[in-house]
C-alpha positions in Angstrom: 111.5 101.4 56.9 111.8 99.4 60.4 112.1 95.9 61.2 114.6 95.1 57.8 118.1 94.1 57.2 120.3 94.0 54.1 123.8 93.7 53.6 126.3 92.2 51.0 126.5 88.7 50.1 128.9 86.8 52.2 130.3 83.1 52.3 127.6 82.2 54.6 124.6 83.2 52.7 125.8 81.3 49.5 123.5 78.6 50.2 120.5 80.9 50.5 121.5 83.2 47.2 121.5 79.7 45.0 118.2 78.5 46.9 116.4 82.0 46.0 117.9 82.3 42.8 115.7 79.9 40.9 113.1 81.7 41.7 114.6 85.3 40.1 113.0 87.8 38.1 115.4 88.7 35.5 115.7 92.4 34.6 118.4 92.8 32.3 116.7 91.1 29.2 119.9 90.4 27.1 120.9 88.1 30.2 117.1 86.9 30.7 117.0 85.7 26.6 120.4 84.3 26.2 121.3 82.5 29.6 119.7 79.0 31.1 116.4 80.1 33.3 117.0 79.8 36.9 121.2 79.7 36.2 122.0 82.3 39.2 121.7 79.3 41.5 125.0 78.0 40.0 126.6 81.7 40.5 130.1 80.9 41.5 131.4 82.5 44.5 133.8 85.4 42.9 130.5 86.8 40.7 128.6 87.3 44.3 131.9 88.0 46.2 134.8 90.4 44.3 132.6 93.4 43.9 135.4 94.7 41.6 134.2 92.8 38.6 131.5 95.1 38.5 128.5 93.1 40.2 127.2 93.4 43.5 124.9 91.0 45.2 122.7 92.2 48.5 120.7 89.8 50.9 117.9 91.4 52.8 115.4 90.3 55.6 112.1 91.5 56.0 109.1 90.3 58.3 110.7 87.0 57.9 110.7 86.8 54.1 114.5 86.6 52.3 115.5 88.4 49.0 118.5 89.3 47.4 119.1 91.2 44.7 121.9 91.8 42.0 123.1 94.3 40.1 125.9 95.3 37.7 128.1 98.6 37.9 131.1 98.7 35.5 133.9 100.7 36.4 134.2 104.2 35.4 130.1 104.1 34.6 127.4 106.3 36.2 124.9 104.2 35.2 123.9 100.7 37.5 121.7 97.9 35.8 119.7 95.5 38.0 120.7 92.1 37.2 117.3 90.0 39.1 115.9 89.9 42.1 114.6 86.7 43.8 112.7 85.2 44.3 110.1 86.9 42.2 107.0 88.9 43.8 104.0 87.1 43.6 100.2 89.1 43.7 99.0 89.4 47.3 102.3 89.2 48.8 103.5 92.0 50.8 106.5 93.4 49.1 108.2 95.2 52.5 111.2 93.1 51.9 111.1 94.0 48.1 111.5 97.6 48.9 113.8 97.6 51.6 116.3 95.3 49.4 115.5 98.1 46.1 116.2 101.1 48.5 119.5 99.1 49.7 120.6 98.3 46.0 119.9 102.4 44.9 121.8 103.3 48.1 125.2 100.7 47.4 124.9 101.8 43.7 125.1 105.5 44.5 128.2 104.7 46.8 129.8 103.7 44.0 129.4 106.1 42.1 126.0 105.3 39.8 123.7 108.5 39.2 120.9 106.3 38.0 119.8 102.4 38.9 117.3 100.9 35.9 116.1 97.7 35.4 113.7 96.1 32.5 110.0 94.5 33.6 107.2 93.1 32.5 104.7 95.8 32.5 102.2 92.5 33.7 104.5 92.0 36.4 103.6 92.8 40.8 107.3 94.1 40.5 106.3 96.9 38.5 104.3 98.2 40.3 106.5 98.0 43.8 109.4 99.6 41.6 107.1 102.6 41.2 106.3 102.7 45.2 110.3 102.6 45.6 110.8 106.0 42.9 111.3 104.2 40.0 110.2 105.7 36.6 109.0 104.6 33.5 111.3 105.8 30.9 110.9 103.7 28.0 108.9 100.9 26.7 109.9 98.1 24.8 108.8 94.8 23.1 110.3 91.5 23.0 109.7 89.2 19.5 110.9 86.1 19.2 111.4 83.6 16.3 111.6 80.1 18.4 113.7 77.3 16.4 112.5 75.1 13.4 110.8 77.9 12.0 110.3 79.0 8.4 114.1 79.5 6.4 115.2 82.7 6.4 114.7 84.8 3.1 117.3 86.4 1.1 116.2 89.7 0.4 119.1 91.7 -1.9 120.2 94.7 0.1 121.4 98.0 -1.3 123.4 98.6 1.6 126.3 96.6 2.9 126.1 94.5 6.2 129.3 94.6 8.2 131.0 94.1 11.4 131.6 97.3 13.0 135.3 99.3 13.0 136.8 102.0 14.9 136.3 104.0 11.8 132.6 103.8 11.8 132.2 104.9 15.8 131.4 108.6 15.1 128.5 108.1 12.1 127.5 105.3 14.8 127.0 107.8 17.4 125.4 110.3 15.0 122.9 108.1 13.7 122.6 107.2 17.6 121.5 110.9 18.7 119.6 111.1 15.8 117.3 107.9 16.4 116.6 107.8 20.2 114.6 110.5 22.0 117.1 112.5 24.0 115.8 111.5 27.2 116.3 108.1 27.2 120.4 108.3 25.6 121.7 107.5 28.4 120.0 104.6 29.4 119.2 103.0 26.1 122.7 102.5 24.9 123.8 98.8 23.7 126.0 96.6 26.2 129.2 96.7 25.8 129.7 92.6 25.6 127.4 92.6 22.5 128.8 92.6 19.2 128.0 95.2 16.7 127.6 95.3 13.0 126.9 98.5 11.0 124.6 98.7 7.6 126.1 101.5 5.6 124.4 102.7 2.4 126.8 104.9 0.2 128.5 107.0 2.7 125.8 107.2 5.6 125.2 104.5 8.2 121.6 103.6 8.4 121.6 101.0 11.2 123.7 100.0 14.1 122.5 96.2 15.1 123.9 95.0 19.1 124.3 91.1 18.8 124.7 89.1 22.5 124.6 85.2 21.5 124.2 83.1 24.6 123.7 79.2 25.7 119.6 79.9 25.1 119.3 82.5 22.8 120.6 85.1 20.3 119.6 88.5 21.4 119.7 91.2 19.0 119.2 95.4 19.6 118.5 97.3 16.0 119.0 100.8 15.6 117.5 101.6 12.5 116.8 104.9 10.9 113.4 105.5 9.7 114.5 106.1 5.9 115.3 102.1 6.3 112.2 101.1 4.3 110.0 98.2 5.5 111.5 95.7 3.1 115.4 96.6 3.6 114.5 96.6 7.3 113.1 92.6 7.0 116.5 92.1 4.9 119.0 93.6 7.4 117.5 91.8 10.5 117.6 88.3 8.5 121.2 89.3 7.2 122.4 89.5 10.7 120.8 86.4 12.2 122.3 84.8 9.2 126.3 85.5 10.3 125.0 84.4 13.8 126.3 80.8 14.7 123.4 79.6 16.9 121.0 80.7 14.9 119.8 77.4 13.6 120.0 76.4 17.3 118.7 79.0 19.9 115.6 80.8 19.5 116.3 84.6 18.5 114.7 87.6 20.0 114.6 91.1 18.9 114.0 94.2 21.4 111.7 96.6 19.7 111.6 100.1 21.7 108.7 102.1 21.4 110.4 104.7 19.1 111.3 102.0 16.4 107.9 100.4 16.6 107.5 100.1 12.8 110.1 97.7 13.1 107.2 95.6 14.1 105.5 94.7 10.8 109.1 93.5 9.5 109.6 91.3 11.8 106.3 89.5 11.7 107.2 89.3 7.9 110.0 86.7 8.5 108.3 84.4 11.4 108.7 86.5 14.8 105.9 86.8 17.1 105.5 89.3 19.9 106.5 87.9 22.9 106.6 90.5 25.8 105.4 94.0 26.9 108.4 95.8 29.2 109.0 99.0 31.0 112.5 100.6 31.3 112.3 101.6 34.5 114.8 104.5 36.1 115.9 105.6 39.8 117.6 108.4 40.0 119.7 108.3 42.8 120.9 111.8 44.6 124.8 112.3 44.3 126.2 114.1 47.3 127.7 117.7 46.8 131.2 118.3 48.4 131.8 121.8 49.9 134.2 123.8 48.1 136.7 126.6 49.4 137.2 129.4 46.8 140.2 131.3 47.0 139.2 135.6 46.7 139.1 136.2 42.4 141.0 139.1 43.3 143.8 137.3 44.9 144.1 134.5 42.0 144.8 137.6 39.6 147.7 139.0 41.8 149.2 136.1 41.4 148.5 135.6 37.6 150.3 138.9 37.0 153.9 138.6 37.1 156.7 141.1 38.9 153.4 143.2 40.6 154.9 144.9 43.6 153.0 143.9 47.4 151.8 147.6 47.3 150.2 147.2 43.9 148.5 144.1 45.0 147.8 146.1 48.2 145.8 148.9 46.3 143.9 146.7 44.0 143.0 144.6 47.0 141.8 147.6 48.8 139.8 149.2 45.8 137.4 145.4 46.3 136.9 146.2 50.1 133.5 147.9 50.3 133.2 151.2 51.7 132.0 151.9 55.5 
């Protein structure tokens, strides 16, 4: 793509990132639901500057139009979430800058080491449908209820289960029930942050649902993985239980991310005031990981020196019995 320029964010585009920045799609929903809209134009200057926290902000130029874009990468990981990217695409506008600043982000991501850049959007959104010119894929889909403050009191529905904060002890039933509720597919892209906080509903020696918790400034954002043996009623009771031990909750509004292959989650939710809210794609790029070129030593060789106290003549016959006759 000719005519465009992105680069990392430097000192000197700091005024430009907070300008843009209240204009930003959001694409990582727990940040979207729990932080101040339009909060990125306060980012301080060691989130946009020391990549080595795990977040990398790119400015870009296009046909005289500015973006920038962020994402997040944490160490060790392989897969890159895109944080927002401002300001947001509006219908009729050409999205050349858009692109160039996506292809930039997949291209920085895979540098460092990410086999797959996502990002969640509003299937109503012009973004959607640039990610899927850039080679972006939808996934999974997902829908966002909310119960906004003041509402009806919470009921208290007994459970037969117990509702607890997750232990180290619990991490391997977690990840069994984990495999056994998500499509394969989507596991490696569905899997809750790691700064949310998770509480585990175990009923006798099983665990029937994992619940991700992220409380913010705005809003409580809550992640349930349930499995389908949860009946309807228990499912109402375990989603109130846990906005119950949440300290905002009489505060914040509190939203609950339904993916498509929990979507009888729907009907309990709707039972105890939440309404739905928004329609999202989980969008993928998968981003092509260079192959090194590696020297083999001969098979034959290795095993010469795997035997121990073989005479050079030995070594010399079995190494001419492998040459091919001429």
């Amino acid at each position: 793509m000719r005519g465009y320029e992105v680069h990392a964010a430097k000192l000197v585009d700091i005024p430009l990132v907070r300008r843009l920045a209240e204009k930003a799609t959001i694409l990582d929903s727990e940040i979207c639901y729990t932080r101040e809209p339009g909060g990125y134009q306060n980012v301080s200057i060691t989130d946009m500057l020391l990549p080595q926290r795990g977040q990398y902000t790119l400015v870009g130029r296009a046909d005289k139009q500015h973006v920038i874009g962020q994402f997040r990468l944490k160490p060790d990981d392989h897969l890159a979430q895109i944080v927002y990217i401002a300001p947001a695409l509006e219908p009729q506008m050409c999205d050349t800058a858009w692109l160039a600043l996506m292809d930039a982000m997949a291209s920085e991501a895979g540098r460092r080491g990410a086999h797959m850049l996502t990002a969640e959007v509003d299937e109503g959104s012009p973004l959607f449908i640039s990610m899927r010119q850039s080679g972006f894929a939808v996934y999974a889909r997902q829908e966002i209820w909310w119960r906004p403050v003041g509402g009806d009191p919470l009921p208290e529905i007994r459970l037969s289960g117990v509702l607890a904060d997750e232990t180290e002890d619990d991490q391997m039933d977690i990840q069994l029930l984990y495999s056994n509720i998500v499509p394969r597919l989507v596991q490696a892209i569905t899997v809750p942050s790691r700064d949310s906080k998770g509480l585990v509903y175990r009923k006798g020696n099983r665990v029937q649902g994992y619940i991700a918790v992220s409380e913010g400034k705005t809003g409580i954002y809550i992640m349930p993985y349930l499995h389908p043996d949860v009946l309807g009623y228990e499912a109402t009771g375990i989603i109130a239980g846990v906005i119950a031990q949440c300290n905002r909750a009489g505060r914040v509004p509190v939203y609950v991310c339904v993916r498509r292959y929990q979507d009888w989650l729907a009907e309990s939710l709707s039972q105890i005031g939440f309404e739905a809210l928004a329609q999202q794609a989980m969008m993928v790029r998968h981003i092509a990981a260079g192959i090194r070129q590696t020297s083999f030593a001969s098979l034959v060789q290795k095993s010469f020196e795997a035997v121990p106290n073989a005479s050079p003549i030995s070594k010399a016959k079995l190494t001419n019995q492998e040459k091919p006759s001429t």
